[in-house]
C-alpha positions as CSV (number, residue, x, y, z in Angstrom):
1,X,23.0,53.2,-5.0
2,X,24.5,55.2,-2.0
3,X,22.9,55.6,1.7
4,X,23.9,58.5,4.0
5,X,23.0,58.9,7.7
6,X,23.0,61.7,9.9
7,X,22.5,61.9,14.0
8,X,21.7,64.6,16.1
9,X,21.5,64.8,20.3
10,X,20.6,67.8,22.5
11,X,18.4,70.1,22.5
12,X,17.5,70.0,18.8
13,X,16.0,72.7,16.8
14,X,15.4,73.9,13.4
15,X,19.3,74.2,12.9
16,X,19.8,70.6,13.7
17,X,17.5,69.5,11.1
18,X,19.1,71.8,8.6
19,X,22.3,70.2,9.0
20,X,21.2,66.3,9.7
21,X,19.5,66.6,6.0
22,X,22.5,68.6,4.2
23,X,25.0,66.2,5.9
24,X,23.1,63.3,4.7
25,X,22.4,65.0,0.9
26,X,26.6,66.1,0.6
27,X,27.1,62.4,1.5
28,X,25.1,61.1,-1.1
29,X,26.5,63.6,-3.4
30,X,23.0,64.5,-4.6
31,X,19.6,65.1,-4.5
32,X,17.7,61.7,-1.9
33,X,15.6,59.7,-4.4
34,X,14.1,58.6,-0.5
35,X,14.1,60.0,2.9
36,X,13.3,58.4,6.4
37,X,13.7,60.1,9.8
38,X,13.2,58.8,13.3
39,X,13.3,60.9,16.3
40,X,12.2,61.5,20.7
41,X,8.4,62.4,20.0
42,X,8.7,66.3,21.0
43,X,10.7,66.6,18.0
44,X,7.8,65.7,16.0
45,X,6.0,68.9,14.4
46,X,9.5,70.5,14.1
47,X,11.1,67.6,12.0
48,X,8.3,67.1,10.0
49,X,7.8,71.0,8.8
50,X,11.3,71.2,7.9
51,X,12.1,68.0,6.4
52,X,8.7,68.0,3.9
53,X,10.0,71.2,2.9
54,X,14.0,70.1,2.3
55,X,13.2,66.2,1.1
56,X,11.6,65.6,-2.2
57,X,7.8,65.3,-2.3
58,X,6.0,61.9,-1.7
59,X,9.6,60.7,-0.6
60,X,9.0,61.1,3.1
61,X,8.3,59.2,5.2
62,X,9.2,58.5,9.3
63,X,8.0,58.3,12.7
64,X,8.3,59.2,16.7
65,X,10.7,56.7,18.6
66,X,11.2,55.7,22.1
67,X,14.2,58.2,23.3
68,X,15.5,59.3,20.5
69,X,17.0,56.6,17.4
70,X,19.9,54.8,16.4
71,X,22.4,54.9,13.8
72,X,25.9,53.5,13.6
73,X,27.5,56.3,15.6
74,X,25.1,54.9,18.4
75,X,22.1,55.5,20.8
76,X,20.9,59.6,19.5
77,X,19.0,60.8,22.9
78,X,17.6,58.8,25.7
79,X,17.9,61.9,28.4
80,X,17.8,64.1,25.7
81,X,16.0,64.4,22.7
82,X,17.3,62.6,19.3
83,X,17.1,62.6,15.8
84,X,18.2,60.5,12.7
85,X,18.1,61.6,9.4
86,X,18.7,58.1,6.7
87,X,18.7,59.2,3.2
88,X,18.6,57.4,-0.4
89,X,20.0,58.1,-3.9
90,X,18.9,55.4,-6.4
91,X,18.5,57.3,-9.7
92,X,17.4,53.9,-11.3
93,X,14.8,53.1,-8.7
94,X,12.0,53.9,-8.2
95,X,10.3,54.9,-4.7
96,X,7.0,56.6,-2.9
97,X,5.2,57.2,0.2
98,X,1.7,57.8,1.4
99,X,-0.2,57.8,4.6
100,X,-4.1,57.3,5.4
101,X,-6.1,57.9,8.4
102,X,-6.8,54.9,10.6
103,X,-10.0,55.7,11.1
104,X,-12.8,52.8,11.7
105,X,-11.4,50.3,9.0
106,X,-7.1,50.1,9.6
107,X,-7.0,47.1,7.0
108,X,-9.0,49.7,4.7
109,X,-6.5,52.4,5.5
110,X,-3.2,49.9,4.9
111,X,-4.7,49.2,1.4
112,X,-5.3,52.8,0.5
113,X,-1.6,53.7,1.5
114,X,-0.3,51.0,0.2
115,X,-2.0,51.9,-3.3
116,X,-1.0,55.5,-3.4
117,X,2.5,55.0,-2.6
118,X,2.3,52.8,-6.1
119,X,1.0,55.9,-7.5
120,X,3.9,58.3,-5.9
121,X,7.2,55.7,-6.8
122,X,4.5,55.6,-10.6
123,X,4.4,51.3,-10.2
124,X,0.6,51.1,-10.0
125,X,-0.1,47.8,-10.0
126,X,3.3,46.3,-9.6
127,X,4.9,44.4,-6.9
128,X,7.5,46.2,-5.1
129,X,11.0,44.7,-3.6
130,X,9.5,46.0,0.2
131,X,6.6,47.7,1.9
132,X,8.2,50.3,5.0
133,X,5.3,50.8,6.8
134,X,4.7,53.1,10.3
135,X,1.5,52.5,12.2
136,X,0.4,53.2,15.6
137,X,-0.5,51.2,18.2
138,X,-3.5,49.0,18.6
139,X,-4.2,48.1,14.9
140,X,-0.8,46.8,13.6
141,X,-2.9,43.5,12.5
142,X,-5.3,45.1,10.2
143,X,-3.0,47.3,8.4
144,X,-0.7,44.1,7.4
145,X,-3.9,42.9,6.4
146,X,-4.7,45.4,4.2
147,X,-1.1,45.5,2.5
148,X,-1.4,41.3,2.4
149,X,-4.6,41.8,0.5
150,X,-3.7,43.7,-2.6
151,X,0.1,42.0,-2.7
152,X,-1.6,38.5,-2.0
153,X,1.4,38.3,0.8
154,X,4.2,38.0,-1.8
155,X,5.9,41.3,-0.9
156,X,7.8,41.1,2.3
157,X,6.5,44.4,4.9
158,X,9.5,45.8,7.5
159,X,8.9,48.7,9.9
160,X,7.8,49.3,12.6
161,X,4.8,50.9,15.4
162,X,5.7,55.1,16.0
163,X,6.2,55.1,20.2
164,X,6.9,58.1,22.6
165,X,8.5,57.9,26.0
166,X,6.2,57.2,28.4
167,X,3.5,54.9,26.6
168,X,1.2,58.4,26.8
169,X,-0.2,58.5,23.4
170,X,2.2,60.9,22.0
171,X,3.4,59.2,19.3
172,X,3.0,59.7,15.4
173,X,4.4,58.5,11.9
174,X,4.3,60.8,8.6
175,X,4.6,61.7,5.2
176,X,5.9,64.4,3.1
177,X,2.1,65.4,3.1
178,X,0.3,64.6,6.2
179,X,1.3,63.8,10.4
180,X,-0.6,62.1,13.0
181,X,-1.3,59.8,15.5
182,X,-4.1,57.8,14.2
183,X,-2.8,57.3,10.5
184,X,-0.6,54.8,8.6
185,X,3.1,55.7,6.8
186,X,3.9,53.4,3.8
187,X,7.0,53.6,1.7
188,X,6.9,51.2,-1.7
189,X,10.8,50.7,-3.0
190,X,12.0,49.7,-5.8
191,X,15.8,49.8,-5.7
192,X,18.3,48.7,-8.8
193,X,19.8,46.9,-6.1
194,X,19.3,43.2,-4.3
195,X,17.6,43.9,-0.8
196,X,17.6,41.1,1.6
197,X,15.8,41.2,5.2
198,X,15.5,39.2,8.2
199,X,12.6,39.4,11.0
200,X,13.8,37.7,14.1
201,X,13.0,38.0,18.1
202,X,16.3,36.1,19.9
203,X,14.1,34.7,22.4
204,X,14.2,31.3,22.9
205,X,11.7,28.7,23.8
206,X,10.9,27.4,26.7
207,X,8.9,23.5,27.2
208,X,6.5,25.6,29.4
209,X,3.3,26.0,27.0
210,X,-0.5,26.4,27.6
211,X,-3.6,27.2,25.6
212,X,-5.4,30.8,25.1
213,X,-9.2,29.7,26.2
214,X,-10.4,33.1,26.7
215,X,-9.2,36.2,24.4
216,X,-10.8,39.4,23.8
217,X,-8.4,40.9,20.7
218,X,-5.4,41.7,22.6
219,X,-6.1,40.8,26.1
220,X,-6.1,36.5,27.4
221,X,-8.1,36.7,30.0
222,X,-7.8,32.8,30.8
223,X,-4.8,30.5,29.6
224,X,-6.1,27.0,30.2
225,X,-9.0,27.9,32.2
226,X,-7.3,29.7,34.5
227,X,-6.6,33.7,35.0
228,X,-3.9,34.3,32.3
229,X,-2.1,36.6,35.0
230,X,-1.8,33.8,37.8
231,X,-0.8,31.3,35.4
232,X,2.0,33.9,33.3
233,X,3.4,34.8,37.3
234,X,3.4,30.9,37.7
235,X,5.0,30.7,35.0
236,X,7.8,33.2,35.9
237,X,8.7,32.5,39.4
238,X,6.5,35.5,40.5
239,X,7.7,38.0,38.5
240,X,4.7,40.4,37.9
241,X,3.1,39.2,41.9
242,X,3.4,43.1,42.9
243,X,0.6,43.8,39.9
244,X,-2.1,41.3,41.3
245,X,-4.7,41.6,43.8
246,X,-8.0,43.6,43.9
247,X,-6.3,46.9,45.5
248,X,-2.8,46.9,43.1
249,X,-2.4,50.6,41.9
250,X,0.2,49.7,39.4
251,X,-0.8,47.3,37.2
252,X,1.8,47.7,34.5
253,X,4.3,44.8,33.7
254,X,5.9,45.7,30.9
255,X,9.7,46.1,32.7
256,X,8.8,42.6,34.1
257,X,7.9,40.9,31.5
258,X,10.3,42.0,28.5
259,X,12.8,39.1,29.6
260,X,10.1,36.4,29.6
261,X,7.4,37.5,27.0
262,X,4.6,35.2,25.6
263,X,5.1,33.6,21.3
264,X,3.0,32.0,19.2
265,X,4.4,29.8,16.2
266,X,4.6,31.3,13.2
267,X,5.9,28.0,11.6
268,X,9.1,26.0,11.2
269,X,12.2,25.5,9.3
270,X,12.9,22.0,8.3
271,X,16.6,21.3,8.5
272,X,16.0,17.3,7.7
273,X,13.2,15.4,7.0
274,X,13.8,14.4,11.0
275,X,14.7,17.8,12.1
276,X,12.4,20.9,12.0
277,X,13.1,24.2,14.1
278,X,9.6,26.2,15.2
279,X,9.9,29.9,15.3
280,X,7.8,32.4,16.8
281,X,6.2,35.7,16.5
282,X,6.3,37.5,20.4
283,X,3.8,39.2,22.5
284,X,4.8,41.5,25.3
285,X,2.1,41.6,28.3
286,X,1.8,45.2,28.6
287,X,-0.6,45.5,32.2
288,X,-3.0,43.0,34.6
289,X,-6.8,43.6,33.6
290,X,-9.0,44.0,36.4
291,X,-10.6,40.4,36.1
292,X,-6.8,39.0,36.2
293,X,-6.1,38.6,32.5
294,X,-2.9,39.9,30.9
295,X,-3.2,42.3,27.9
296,X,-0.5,42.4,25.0
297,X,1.0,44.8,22.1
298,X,-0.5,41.8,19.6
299,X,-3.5,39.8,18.9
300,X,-3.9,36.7,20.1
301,X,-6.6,34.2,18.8
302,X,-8.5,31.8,21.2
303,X,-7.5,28.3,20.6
304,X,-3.7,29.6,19.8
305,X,-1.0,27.7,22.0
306,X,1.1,30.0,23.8
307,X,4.9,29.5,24.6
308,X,6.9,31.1,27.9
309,X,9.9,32.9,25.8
310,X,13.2,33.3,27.5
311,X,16.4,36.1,27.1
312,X,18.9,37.8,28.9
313,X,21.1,41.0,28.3
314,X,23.4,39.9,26.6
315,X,20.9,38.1,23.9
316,X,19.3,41.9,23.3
317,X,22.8,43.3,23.1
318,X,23.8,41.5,20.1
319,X,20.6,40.7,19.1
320,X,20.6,43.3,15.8
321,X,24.2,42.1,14.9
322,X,22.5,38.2,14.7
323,X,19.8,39.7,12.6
324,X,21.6,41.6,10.4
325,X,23.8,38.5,9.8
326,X,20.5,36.4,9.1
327,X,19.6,39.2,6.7
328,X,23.2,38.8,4.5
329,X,22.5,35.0,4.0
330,X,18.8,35.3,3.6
331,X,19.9,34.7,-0.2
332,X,22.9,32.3,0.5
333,X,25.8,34.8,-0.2
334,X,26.7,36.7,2.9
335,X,29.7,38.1,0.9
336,X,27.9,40.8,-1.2
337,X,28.9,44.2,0.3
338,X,25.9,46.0,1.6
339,X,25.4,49.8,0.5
340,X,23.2,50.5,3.8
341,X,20.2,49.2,6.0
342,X,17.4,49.8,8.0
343,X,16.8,48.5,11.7
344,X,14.0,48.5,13.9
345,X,14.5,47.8,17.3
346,X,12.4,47.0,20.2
347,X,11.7,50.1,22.8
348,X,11.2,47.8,25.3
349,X,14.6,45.7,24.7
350,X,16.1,49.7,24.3
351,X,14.7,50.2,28.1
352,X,16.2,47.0,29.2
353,X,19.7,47.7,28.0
354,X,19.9,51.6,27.3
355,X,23.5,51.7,29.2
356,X,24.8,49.5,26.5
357,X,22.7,50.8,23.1
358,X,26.0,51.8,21.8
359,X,27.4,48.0,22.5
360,X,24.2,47.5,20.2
361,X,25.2,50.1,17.6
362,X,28.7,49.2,17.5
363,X,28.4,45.3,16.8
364,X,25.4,45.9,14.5
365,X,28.2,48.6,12.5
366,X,30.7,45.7,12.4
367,X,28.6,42.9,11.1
368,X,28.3,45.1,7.9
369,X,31.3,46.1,7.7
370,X,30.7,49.6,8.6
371,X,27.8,50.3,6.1
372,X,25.5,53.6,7.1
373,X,22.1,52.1,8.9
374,X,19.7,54.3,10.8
375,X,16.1,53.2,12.6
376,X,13.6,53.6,15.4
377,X,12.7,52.3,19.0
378,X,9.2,51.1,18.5
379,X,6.3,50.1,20.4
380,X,5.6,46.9,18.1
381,X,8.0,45.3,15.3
382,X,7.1,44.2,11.9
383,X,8.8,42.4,9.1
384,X,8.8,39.2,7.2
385,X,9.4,36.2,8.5
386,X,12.0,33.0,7.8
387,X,8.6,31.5,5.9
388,X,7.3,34.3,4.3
389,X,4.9,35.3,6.4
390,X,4.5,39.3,6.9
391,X,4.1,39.9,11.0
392,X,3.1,41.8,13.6
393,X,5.3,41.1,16.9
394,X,6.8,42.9,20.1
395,X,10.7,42.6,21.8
396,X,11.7,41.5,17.8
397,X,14.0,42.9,15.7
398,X,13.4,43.6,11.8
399,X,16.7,44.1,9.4
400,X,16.3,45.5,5.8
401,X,20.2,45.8,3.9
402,X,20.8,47.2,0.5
403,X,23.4,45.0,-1.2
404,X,26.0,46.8,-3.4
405,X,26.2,45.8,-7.0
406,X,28.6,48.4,-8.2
């Protein structure tokens, strides 16, 4: 197995995705068995044409990113627009993509895509080594679903929401065959080599806690009785008190919120029969509703506890280096070398620390020793978690590495 990557800044045009794919195929020294592309959403109709031409067919697959992508060379755009090209040459694997329309029924769609990338990678029926999948926002939770249902949750999903720059619906994820913003992206893999993965937010709890008593999907409109906004500014020390009142403007939050978001627990590693560690899937309150409540990037069921999350700068900085270490030992030998990975990382964590994304790249480079990785800036995160469970969060982090056999 090899993996190349490619970066482009500036102001990008047919030329640029030319040479990103030919720089990654003379890497690889042949013909990409799978390719994946990332990019600042005004690239989008532009990569896509070119790149279903040059890449083979139903071996596609990608999406728009929050100012631009990363790969090891770094942060690719930000004030400019950005592209990364990650490709795959796996002669004994097998791989395939496929997208469906969102539609009315997302859980519907997830199973459809999920079924005819079996059919691309020819593995109907089979259980692959990972699900890729690219959504867009609003219906993350169904599509999982839908995948969950015809794997029965036994094949761990990594990817992650397609996001523009200014959270104005511009945003889309594709296939060799099809683009759009209300559709789904799934890749099936199969690789001849070990994969291991790790889904992690590096937030940590705080002992502040209350209970969701009034939800509508992915708004709380009361935690404990009480308007979820007052109690979340309580909470905080007044950090989103400019977005309340009856005559706010502005009632966005997101920039105040992405250091203290809300979790749920997923479940818990038991270190001794004493000792057991919770972890926790996030949610990031997006804006104040107009009756007070605070609405998310995830679902949140009535009943669910909710936990005040805590980070800083520094924990986002080196956040994907922790993850990508989690990822080697996921099957107890962090001394296998790694051929490549795949890394999905938070927009909103991007926004908080864009000055030091290539701080970001450059430890994440180190912790595998180098190894090409390319991903996206995305407005919600999924993966698999330490217990299994395939996830939905936001301000998380999903690693996938390709071990090296050879």
């Amino acid at each position: 197995m090899r993996i190349a990557v490619a970066g482009r800044d500036g102001r990008l045009d047919v030329a640029d995705v030319d040479m990103a794919f030919r720089q990654v195929q003379e890497e690889l020294g042949a013909e990409p068995d799978l390719v994946m592309a990332w990019h600042s959403a005004p690239l989008g109709p532009l990569v896509h044409d070119r790149l279903r031409h040059l890449a083979p067919p139903q071996r596609l697959v990608g999406a728009s990113s929050c100012r631009g992508a990363l790969s090891n060379a770094g942060h690719h755009g930000g004030s400019t627009d950005g592209l990364v090209v990650w490709g795959l040459s796996d002669p004994d694997g097998d791989y395939g993509t496929a997208s469906a329309p969102l539609g009315q029924d997302p859980e519907k769609a997830g199973r459809a895509a999920f079924q005819d990338a079996l059919a691309a990678a020819d593995r109907p029926g089979e259980l692959p080594a990972l699900v890729w999948v690219h959504s867009t926002p609003g219906s993350e939770e169904a599509v999982l679903a839908g995948i969950d249902s015809e794997t029965g949750g036994a094949a761990p999903v990594a990817g992650g929401t397609a996001a523009d720059n200014e959270i104005a619906g511009d945003w889309f994820n594709f296939t060799s065959e099809d683009i759009g913003g209300d559709q789904v992206s799934v890749a099936v893999l199969f690789p001849s080599t070990d994969i291991t993965f790790s889904f992690h937010s590096g937030y940590s709890p705080t002992n502040v806690t209350g209970t969701a008593t009034a939800v509508d999907g992915r708004v709380v409109h009361q935690i404990d009785g009480r308007p979820a906004a007052e109690v979340y500014n309580e909470w905080t020390g007044g950090s989103i008190a400019a977005a309340l009142g009856d005559d706010v403007d502005d009632r966005s939050v997101l920039a105040d919120s992405t250091m203290h978001p809300l979790g749920v627990r997923v479940g818990e590693v038991r270190l001794s029969a004493e000792r057991q560690i919770p972890y926790h899937s996030l949610l990031h309150p997006e804006r104040v509703t107009e009756d007070g409540g605070l609405a998310l990037f995830a679902e949140v069921e009535s009943g669910q506890e909710l936990v005040l999350m805590t980070g800083d700068a520094t924990s986002l900085v080196n956040r994907a280096a922790n993850v990508s270490t989690l990822a080697q030992r996921h099957d107890g030998d962090d001394r296998t070398p790694i051929a490549g990975g795949l890394v999905i990382y938070c927009a909103g964590c991007m926004l908080a620390v864009e000055s030091e994304m290539g701080q970001v790249a450059a430890t994440l480079d180190a912790s595998i020793d180098g190894a090409p990785f390319g991903g996206a800036f995305t407005f919600g995160e999924q993966g698999c978690m330490v217990g299994g469970e395939n996830q939905h969060g936001n301000l998380m982090v999903s690693v996938v590495l390709f071990h090296d056999d050879e």
